[in-house]
N, C-alpha and C positions, 0 to 999 in steps of 0.2 A: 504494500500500500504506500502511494507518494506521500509526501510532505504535505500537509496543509497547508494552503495560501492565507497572509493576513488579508481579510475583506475589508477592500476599498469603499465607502460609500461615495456615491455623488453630492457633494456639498454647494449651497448658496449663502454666501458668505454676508449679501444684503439682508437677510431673511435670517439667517442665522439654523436651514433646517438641511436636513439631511433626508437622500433620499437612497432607495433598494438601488445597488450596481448594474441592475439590469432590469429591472420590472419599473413598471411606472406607481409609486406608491411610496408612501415618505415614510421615514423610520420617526420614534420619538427619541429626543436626545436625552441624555443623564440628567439634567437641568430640569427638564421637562418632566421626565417621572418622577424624580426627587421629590419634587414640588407640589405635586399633585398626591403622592402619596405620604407627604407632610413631614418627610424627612430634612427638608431642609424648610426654616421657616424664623424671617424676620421680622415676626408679629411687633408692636412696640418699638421697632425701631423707626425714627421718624423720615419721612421720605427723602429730604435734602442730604440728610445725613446718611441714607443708606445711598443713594445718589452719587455722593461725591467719594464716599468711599470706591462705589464700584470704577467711579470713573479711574479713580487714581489707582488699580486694580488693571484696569484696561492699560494705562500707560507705562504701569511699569512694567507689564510682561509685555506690553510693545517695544520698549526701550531691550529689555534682555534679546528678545527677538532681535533685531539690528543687530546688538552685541555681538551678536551668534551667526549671524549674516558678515559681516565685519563691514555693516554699511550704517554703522552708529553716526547721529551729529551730536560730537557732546555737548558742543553749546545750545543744542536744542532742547538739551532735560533740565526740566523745572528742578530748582531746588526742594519740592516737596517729594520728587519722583525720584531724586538722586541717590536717596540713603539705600531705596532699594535696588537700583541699581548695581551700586558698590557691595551690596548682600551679596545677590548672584553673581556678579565677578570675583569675588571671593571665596564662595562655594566653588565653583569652577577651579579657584586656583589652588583650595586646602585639599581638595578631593579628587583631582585631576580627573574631571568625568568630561566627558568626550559625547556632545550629541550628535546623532544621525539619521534623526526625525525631529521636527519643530514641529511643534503644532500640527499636524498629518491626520487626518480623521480616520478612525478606523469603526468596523462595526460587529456584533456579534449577532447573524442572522439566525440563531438558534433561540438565542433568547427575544428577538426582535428590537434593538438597539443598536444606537451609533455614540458615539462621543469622540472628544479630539485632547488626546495625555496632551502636556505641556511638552516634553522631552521623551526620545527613544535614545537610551545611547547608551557608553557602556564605562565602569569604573577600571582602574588598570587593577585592583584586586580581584576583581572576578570574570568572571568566563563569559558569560551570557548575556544579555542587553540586561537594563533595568528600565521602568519605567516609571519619571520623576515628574511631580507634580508639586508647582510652586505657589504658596499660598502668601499674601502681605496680611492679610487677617492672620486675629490669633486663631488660634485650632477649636477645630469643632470637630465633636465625632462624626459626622456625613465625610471629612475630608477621607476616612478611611474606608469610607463605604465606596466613595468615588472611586480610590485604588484597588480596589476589587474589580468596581463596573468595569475601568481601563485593562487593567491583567487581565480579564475574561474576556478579551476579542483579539488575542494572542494565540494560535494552537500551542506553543510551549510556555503557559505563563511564566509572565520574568519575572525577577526582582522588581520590590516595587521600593518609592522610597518618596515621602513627605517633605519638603521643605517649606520651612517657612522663614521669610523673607522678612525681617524687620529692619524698623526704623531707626536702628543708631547703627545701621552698616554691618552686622552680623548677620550668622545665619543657624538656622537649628533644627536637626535630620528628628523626624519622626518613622518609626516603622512597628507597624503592627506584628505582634509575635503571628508564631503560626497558627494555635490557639482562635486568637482576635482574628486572624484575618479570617479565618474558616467562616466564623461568625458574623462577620461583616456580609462577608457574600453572601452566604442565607439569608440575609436581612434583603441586601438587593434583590436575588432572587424572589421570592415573595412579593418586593414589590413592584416588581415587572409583571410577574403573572397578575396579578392584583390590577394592575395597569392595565395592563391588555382584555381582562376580562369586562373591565367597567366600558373600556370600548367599542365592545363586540357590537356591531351593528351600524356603527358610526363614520 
């Protein structure tokens, strides 16, 4: 038996949706189920304020991105945007990890989903890719449910691995035992089928 291929979806980047690599019929994203099945949820927080955070969320993984591209303008990053910046160039420099996917959409048509990891790439300590996901928020338990949703549209799941990106130019690895991550994904699982069935019809 070959090798499994990772599945491609077709993405709209205006729209922010993904669709089936060959049929005509859109996948939901991780965002999208999360959401709906109330595992991620910013109740109380007020809309300018969850707002600006996402925004500044948005530019500092745009700025990594460039970083990573090696088509950065530094004079173009705000001083608000910069501290994380200097996180992620710093992760990259303490841990020598090498990416070889940016932001790349993948999907698990088994479970009927798509999402797009932050990073595919690989640590010079291990053999296999990892799959890193960078957060400027502090941690919430959904971030390890995400690394699940991400490793499960891999045929050989990787390593996965948490970072999170703060504000005084540091940086700090989170990773779920094997334990917790079991556990995480059961959680997703559940609420994908849970997702799909409220669907059915739709």
């Amino acid at each position: 038996m070959g090798r499994k291929e990772i599945i491609r979806p077709r993405y709209n980047s205006e729209t922010h949706t993904y669709f089936h690599p060959t049929q005509d019929r859109r996948l939901a994203g991780f965002s999208e189920i999360a959401r709906a099945q109330g595992l991620i949820d910013f109740y109380g927080i007020p809309a300018p304020v969850l707002n600006h955070a996402c925004d500044l969320g948005t530019a500092a993984h745009l700025a990594a991105r460039y970083y990573d591209e090696k088509r950065l303008d530094t004079d173009s990053i705000s001083a608000e945007v910069k501290p994380y910046l200097d996180a992620y160039i710093k992760f990259r420099a303490d841990t020598g990890f090498v990416p070889d996917e940016i932001e790349r959409p993948v999907a698990n048509l088994t479970w009927g989903y798509a999402c797009t990891p932050d990073r595919i790439g690989k640590f010079p300590s291990q053999r296999g890719r990892s799959v890193v996901e960078f957060k400027k928020a502090a941690h919430m338990e959904w971030h390890y449910i995400q690394m699940e949703a991400q490793a499960a549209c891999f045929p050989d799941v990787p390593d996965r691995l948490l970072v999170e990106l703060m504000k005084n130019g540091r940086w700090k690895p989170r990773r779920a035992n094997h334990a917790e991550a079991r556990y995480y994904r059961s959680i997703w699982q559940s609420a994908v089928q849970v997702y799909h069935f409220t669907k059915k019809g739709e």
